[in-house]
N, C-alpha and C positions, 0 to 999 in steps of 0.2 A: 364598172364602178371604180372609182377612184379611193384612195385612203390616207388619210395623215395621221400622224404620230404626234399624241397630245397626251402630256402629263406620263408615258409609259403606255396610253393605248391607243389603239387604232379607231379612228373616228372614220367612218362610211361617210360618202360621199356619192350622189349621184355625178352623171358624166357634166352635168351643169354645173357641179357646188354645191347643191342643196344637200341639208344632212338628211342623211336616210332615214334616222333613229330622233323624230324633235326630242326626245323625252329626256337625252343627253344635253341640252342647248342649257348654258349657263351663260356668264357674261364675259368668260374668261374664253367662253367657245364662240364669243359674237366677236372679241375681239383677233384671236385666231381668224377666223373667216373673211373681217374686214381687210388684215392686210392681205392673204393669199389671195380671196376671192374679186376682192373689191380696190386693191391697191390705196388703202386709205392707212394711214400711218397712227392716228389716234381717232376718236368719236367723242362727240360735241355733246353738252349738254341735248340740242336739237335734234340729231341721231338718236340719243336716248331714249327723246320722248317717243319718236317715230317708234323705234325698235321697242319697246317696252310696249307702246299701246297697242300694235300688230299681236307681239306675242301674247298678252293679254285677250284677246279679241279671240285669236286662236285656240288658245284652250279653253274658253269658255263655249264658241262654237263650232270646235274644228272645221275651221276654214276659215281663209283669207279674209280681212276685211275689203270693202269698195274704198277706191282711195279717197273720193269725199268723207266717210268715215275715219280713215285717215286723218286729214287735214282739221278734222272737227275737234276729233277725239287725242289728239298731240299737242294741237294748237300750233301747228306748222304750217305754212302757207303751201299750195302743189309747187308753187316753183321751187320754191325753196327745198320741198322736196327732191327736185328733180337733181336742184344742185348737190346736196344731200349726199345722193344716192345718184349720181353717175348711168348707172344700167338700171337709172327707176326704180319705182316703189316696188313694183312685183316682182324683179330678177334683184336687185342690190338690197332692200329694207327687207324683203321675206326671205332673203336669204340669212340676213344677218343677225332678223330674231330667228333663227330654226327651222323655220316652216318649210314642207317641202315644197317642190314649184306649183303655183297656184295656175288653178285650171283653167276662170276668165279674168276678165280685167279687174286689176287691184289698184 
């Protein structure tokens, strides 16, 4: 497992990027993630909604949502997605809200 140093503490990291602990994910830790993880310099309005309705989705029923759910539930289109999010909705957008790596397809 990997770690970075955020605000004075150490954030877990699986060997993917995913944070270990979602119950630390803030917005100040999706932004951390994006540039390390995801080589993204700032997050878009559209990133937002993506990231915001995933993590939503998640804590409501731990676990991933389906990425048509996604695209309904953001009001993002999937390419757009794609563009988005680089390494996809299930490695780049779930990593960015928190979640850790989802099991099937997101």
């Amino acid at each position: 497992m990997a770690a970075i140093e955020f605000k004075g503490n150490q954030i877990e990291l699986s060997e993917e990027g995913f944070l270990v602990d979602p119950k630390i994910w803030d917005e100040e830790v999706a932004l951390l993630l994006a540039k390390r993880e995801e080589d993204l310099e700032t997050l878009s309005d559209e990133h937002w909604a993506v990231i915001k309705f995933i993590r939503s989705y998640f804590e409501e029923n731990q676990s991933a949502p389906m990425v048509r759910a996604v695209c309904k539930g953001s009001g993002v289109r999937l390419q757009q997605i794609y563009d988005l999010f680089p390494s996809g909705p299930a490695k780049g957008a779930c990593k960015l809200a928190g979640l850790p790596k989802p099991d099937g397809c997101v």
